[in-house]
TORKOL-4160 file (C-alpha; in steps of 0.2 Angstrom, whole numbers, padded with zeros to 4 digits, m for minus):
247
<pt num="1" X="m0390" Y="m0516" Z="m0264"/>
<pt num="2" X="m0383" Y="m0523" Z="m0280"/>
<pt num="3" X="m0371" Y="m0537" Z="m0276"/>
<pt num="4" X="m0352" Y="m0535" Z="m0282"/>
<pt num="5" X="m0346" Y="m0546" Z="m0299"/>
<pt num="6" X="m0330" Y="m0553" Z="m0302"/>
<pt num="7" X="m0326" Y="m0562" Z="m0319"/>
<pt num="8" X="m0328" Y="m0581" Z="m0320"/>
<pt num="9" X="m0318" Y="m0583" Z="m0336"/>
<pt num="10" X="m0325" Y="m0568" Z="m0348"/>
<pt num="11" X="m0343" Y="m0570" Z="m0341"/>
<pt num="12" X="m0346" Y="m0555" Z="m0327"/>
<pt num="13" X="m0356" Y="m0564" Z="m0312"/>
<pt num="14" X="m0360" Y="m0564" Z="m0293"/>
<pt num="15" X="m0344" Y="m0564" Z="m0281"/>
<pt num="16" X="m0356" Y="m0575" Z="m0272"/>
<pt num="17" X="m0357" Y="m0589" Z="m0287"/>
<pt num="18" X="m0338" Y="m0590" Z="m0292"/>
<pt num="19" X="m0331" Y="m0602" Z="m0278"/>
<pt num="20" X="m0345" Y="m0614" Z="m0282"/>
<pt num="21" X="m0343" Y="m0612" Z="m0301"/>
<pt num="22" X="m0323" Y="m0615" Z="m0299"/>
<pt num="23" X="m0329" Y="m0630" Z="m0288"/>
<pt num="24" X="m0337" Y="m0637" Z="m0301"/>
<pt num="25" X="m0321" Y="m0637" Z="m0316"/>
<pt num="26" X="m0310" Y="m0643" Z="m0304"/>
<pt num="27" X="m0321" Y="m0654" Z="m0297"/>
<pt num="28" X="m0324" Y="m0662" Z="m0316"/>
<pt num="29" X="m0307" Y="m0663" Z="m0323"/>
<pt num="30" X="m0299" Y="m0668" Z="m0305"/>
<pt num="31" X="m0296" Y="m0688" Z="m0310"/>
<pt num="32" X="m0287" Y="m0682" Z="m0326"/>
<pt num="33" X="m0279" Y="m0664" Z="m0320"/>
<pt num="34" X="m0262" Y="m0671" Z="m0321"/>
<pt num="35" X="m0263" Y="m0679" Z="m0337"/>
<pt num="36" X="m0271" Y="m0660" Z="m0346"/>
<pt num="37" X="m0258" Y="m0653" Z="m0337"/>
<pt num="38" X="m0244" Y="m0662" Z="m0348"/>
<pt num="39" X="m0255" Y="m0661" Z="m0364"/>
<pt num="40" X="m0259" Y="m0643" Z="m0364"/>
<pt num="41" X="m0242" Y="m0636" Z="m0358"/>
<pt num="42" X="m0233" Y="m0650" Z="m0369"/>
<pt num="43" X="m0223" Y="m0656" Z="m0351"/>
<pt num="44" X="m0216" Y="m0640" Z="m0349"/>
<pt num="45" X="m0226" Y="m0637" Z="m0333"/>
<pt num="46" X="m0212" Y="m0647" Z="m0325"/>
<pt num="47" X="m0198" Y="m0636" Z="m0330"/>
<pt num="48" X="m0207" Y="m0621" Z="m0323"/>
<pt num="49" X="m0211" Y="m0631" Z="m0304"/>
<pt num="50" X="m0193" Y="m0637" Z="m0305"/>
<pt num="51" X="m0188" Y="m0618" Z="m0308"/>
<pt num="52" X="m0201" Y="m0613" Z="m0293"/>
<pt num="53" X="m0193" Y="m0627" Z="m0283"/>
<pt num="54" X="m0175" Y="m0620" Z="m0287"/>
<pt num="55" X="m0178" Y="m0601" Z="m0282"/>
<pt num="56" X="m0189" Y="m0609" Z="m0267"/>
<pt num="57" X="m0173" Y="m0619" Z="m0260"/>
<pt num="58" X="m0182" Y="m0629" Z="m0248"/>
<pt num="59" X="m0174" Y="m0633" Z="m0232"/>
<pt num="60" X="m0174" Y="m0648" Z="m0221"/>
<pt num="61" X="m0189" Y="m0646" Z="m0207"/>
<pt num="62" X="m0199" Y="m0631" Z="m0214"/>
<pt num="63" X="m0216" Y="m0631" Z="m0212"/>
<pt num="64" X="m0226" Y="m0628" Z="m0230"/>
<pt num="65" X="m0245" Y="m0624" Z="m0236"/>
<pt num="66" X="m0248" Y="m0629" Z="m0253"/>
<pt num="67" X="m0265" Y="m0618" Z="m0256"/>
<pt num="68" X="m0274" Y="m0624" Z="m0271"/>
<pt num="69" X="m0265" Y="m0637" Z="m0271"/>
<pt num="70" X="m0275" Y="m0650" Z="m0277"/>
<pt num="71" X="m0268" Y="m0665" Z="m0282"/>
<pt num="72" X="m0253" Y="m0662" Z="m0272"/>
<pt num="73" X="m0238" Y="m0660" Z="m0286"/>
<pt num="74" X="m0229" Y="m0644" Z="m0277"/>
<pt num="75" X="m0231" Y="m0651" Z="m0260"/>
<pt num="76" X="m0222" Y="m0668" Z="m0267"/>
<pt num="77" X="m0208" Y="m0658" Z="m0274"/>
<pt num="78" X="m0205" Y="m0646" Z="m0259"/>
<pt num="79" X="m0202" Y="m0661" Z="m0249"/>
<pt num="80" X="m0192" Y="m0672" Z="m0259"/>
<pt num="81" X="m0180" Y="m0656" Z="m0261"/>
<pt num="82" X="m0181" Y="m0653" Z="m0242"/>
<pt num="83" X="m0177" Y="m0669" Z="m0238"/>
<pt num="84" X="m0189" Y="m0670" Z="m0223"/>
<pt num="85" X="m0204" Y="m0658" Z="m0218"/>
<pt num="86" X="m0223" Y="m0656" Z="m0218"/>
<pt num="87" X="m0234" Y="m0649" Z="m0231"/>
<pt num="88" X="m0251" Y="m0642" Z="m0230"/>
<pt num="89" X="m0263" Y="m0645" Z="m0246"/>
<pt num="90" X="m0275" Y="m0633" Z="m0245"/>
<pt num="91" X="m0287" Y="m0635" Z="m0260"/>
<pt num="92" X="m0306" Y="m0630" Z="m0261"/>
<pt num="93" X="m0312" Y="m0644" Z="m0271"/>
<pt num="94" X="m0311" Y="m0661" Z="m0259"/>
<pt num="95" X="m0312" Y="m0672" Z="m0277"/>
<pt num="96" X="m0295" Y="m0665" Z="m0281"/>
<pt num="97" X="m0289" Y="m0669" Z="m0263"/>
<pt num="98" X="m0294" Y="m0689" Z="m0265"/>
<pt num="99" X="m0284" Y="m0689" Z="m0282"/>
<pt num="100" X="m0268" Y="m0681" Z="m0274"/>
<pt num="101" X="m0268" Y="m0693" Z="m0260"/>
<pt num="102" X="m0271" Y="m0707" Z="m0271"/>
<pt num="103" X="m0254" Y="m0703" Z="m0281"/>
<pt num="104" X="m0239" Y="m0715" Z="m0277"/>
<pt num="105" X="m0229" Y="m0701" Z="m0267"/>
<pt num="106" X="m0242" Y="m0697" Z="m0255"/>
<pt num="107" X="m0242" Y="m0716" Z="m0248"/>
<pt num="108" X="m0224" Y="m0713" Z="m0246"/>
<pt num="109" X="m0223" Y="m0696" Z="m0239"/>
<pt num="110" X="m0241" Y="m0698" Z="m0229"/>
<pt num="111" X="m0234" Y="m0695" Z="m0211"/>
<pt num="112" X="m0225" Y="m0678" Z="m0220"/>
<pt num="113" X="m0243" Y="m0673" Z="m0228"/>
<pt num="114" X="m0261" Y="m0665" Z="m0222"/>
<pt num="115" X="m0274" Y="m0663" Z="m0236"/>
<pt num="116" X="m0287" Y="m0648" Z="m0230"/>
<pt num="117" X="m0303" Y="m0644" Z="m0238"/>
<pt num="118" X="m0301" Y="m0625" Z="m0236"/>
<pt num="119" X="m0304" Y="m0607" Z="m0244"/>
<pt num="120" X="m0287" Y="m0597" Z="m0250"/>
<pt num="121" X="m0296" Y="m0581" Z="m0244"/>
<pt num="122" X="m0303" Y="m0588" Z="m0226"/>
<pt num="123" X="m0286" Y="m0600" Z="m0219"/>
<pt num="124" X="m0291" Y="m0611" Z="m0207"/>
<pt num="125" X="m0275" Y="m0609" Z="m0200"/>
<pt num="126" X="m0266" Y="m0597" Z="m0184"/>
<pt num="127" X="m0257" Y="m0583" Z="m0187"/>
<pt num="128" X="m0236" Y="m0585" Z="m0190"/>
<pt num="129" X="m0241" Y="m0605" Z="m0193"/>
<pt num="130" X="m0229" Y="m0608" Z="m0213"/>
<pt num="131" X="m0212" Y="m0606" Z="m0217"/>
<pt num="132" X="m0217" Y="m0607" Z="m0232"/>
<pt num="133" X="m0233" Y="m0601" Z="m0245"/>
<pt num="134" X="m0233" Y="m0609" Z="m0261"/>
<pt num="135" X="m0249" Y="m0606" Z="m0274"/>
<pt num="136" X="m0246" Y="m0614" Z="m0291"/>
<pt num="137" X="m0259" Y="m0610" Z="m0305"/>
<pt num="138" X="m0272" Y="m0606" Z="m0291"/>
<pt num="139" X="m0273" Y="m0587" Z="m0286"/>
<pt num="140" X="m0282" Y="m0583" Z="m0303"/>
<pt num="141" X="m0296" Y="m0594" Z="m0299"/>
<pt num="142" X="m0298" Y="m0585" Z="m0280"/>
<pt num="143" X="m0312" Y="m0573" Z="m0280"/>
<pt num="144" X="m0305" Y="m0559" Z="m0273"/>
<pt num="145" X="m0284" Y="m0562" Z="m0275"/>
<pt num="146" X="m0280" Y="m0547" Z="m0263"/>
<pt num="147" X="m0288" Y="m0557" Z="m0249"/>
<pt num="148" X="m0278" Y="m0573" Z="m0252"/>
<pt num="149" X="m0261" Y="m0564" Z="m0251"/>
<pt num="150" X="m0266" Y="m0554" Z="m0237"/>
<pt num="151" X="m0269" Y="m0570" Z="m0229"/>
<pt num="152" X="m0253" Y="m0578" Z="m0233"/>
<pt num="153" X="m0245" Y="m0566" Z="m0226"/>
<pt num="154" X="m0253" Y="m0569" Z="m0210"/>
<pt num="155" X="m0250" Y="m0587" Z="m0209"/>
<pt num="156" X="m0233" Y="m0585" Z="m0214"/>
<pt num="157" X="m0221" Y="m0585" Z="m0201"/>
<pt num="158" X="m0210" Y="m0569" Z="m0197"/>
<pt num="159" X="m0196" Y="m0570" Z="m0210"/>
<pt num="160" X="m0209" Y="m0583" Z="m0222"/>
<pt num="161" X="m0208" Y="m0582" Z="m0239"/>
<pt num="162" X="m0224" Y="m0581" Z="m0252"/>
<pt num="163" X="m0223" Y="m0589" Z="m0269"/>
<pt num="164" X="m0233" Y="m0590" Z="m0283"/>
<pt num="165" X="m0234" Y="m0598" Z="m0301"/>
<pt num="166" X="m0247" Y="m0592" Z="m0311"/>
<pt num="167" X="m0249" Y="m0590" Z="m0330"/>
<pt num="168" X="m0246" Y="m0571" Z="m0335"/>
<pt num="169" X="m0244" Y="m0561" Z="m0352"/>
<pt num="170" X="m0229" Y="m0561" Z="m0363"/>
<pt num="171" X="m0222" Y="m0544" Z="m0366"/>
<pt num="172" X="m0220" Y="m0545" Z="m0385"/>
<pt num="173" X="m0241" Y="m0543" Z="m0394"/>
<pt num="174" X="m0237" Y="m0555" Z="m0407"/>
<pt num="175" X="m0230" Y="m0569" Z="m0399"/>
<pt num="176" X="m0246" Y="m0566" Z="m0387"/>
<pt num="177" X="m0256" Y="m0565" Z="m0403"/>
<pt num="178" X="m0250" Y="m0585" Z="m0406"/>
<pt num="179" X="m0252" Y="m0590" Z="m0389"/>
<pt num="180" X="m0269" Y="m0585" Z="m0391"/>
<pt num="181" X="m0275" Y="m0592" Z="m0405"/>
<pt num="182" X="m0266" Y="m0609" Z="m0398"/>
<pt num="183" X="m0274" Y="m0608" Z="m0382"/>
<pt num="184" X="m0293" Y="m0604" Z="m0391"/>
<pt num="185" X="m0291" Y="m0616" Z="m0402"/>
<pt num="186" X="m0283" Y="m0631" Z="m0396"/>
<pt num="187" X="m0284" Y="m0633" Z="m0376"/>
<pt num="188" X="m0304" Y="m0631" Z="m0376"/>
<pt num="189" X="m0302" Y="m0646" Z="m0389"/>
<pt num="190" X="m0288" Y="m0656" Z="m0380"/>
<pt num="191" X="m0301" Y="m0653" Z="m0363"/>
<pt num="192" X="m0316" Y="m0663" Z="m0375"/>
<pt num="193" X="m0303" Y="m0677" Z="m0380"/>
<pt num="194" X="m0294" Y="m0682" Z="m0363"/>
<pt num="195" X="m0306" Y="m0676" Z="m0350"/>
<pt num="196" X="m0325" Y="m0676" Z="m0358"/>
<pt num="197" X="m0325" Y="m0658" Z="m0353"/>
<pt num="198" X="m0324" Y="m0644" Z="m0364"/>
<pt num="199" X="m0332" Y="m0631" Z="m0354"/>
<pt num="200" X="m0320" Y="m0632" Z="m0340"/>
<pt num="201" X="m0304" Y="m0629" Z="m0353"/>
<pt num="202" X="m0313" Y="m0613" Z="m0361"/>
<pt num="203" X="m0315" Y="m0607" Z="m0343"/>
<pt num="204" X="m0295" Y="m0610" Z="m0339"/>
<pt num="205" X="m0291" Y="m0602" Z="m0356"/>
<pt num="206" X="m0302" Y="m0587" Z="m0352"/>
<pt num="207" X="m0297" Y="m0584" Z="m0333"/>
<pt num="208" X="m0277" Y="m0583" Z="m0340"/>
<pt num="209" X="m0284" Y="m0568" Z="m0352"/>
<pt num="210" X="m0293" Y="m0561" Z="m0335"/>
<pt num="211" X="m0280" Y="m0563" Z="m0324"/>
<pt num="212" X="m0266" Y="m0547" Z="m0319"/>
<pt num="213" X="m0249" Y="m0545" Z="m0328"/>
<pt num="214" X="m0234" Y="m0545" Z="m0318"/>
<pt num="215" X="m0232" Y="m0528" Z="m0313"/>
<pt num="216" X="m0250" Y="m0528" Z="m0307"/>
<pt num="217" X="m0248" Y="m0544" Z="m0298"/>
<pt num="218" X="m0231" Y="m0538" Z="m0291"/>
<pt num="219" X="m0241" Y="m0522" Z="m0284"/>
<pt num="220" X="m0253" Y="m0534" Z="m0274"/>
<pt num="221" X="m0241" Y="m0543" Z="m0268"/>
<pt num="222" X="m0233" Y="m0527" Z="m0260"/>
<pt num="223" X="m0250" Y="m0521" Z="m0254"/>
<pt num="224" X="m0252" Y="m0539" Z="m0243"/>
<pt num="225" X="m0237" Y="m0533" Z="m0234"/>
<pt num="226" X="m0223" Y="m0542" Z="m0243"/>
<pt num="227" X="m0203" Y="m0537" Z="m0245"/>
<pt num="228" X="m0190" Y="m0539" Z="m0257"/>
<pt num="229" X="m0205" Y="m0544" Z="m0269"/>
<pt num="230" X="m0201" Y="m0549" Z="m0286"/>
<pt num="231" X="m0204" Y="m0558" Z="m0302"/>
<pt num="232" X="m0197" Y="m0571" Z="m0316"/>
<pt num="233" X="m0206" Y="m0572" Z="m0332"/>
<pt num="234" X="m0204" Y="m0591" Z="m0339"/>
<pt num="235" X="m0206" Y="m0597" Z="m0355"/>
<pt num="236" X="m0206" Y="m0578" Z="m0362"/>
<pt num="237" X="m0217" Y="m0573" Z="m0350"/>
<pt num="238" X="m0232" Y="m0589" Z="m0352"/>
<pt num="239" X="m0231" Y="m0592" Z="m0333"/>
<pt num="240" X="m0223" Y="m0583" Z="m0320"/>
<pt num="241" X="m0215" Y="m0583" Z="m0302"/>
<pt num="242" X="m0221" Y="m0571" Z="m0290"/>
<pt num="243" X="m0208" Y="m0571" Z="m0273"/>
<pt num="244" X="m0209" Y="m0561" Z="m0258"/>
<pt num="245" X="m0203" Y="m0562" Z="m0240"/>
<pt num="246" X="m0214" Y="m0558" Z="m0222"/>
<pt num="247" X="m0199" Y="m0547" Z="m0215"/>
């Protein structure tokens, strides 16, 4: 029987080969994830986790998993708006784990924080465990996205709430048309400057192109078993936050 294929950034391959290929981008460009971050979204990936933190509203004592979390920056922010808590980072590459928990915040913060080597579609976790689901700039990079809602959904506690940040498409084709020949051109490039690793840019670049658009993505969420779900475009429609409730 012919194995299934999924997309690994416009290359068709074995569902069998993508965790490990993921494995290995993150797992090159962990020590300098933040620092592309900044570069490529020119800082502005802060004003879309302070806008996911505002629509989140993060209340004292809630319980969070942070699935692909990686270096821990929505796990930080939750609990500094929350004022006390726990967070969950959940990521499957353990070389982004070590450089989350080697940031400034998590020596503060460490009775607050677990850091799990884990799978977005296989939780190592109990049913009804999470207040709160967050996946930032991960869900694109599951193989099989579907799964990894239906298992937030699971782990989310009656009355949870799912969100997810994720880059999307902008409505309007020729401010799309820039974008694109910004994001070909330049962040493979910037990926070879700051982090020796062009490959692993082209990969991010194509797996935005790859990846559903909002009322796709909204459908999904809906099918894992999700309420009142909805969606924000930011920046035009660059990134986006998914939200839904376990009712």
């Amino acid at each position: 029987m012919n194995e299934k294929t999924t997309h690994f950034g416009f290359t068709e391959i074995p569902e069998s080969e993508k965790a490990t290929r993921v494995q290995g981008v993150f797992g090159s460009v962990a020590s300098k994830y933040d620092v592309m971050n900044d570069a490529m979204s020119l800082g502005i990936h802060r004003l879309w986790k302070d806008a996911m933190m505002d629509w989140l509203a993060p209340r004292p004592g809630q319980k969070l998993l942070d699935v692909a979390g990686g270096t821990g920056d929505i796990s930080f922010r939750f609990l500094k708006r929350a004022g006390h808590g726990h967070a969950t980072v959940l990521d499957l590459t353990e070389p982004m784990l070590v450089a989350g928990r080697q940031r400034a915040e998590a020596a503060s913060m460490a009775d607050q924080l677990d850091w799990v080597v884990g799978d977005a579609m296989a939780l190592p976790f109990e049913d009804n465990t999470f207040d709160t689901y967050t996946i930032s700039f991960g869900i694109r990079n599951v193989t099989r996205p579907q799964e990894a809602l239906n298992e937030a959904f699971r782990v989310l506690k009656p009355g949870g709430r799912l969100m997810v940040l994720e880059f999307s498409q902008i409505p309007t084709p020729a401010l799309q048309w820039a974008y694109d020949r910004y994001s070909f051109n330049c962040i493979p490039v910037m990926g070879k400057i700051i982090a020796d690793d062009r490959d692993s840019y082209q990969y991010l670049v194509e797996s935005i192109r790859k990846f559903p658009d909002q009322e796709t993505f909204l459908g999904m969420v809906r099918t894992a078993g999700f309420d009142n779900a909805k969606y924000r475009n930011l920046s035009l429609g660059i990134a986006c936050l998914h939200s839904g409730w376990k009712l």
